[in-house]
Legacy VTK file of the C-alpha trace (Angstrom):
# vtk DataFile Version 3.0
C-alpha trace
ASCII
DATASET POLYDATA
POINTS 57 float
118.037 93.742 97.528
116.742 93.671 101.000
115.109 96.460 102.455
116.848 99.463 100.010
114.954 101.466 97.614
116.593 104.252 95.551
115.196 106.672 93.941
117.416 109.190 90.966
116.172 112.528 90.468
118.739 113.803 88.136
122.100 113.601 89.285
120.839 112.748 92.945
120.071 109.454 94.485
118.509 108.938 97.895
118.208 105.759 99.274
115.481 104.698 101.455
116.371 101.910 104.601
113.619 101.011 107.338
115.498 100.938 110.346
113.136 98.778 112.402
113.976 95.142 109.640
115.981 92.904 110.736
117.415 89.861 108.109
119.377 87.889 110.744
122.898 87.555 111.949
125.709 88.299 109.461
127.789 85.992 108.031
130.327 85.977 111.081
127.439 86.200 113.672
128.679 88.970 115.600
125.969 92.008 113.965
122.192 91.946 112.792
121.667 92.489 109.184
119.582 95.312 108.542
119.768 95.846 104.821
121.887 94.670 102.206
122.049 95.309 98.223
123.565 91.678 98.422
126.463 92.533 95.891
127.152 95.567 93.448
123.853 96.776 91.660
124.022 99.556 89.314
121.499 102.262 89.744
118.688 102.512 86.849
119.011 105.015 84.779
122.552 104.913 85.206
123.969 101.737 84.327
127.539 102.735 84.306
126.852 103.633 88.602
127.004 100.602 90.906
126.528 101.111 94.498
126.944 98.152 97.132
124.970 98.648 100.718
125.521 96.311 103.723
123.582 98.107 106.870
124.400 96.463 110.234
123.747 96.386 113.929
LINES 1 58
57 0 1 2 3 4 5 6 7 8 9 10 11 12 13 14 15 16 17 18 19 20 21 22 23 24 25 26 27 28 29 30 31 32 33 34 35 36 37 38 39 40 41 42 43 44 45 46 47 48 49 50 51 52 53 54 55 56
């Protein structure tokens, strides 16, 4: 992952993104990659719960 953390407390998850990162353009070139789970990831502690994240600018 790039520039996600999660945290689960329970049955919550917050996810954490720093704003300020930049990864370089996307794939079509037109936005500025901010963050990215780069594909389905399940959440530990909860195997069964994926989450996918692509943050752009």
């Amino acid at each position: 992952m790039k520039n996600i953390e999660m945290k689960l407390e329970g049955d919550i998850l917050t996810i954490k993104v720093d704003l300020s990162k930049e990864f370089g353009l996307s794939s079509s070139g037109k936005s500025v990659i901010i963050a990215s789970t780069e594909g389905n990831q399940s959440v530990e502690g909860r195997e069964e719960v994926k989450i996918g994240v692509t943050m752009k600018q």
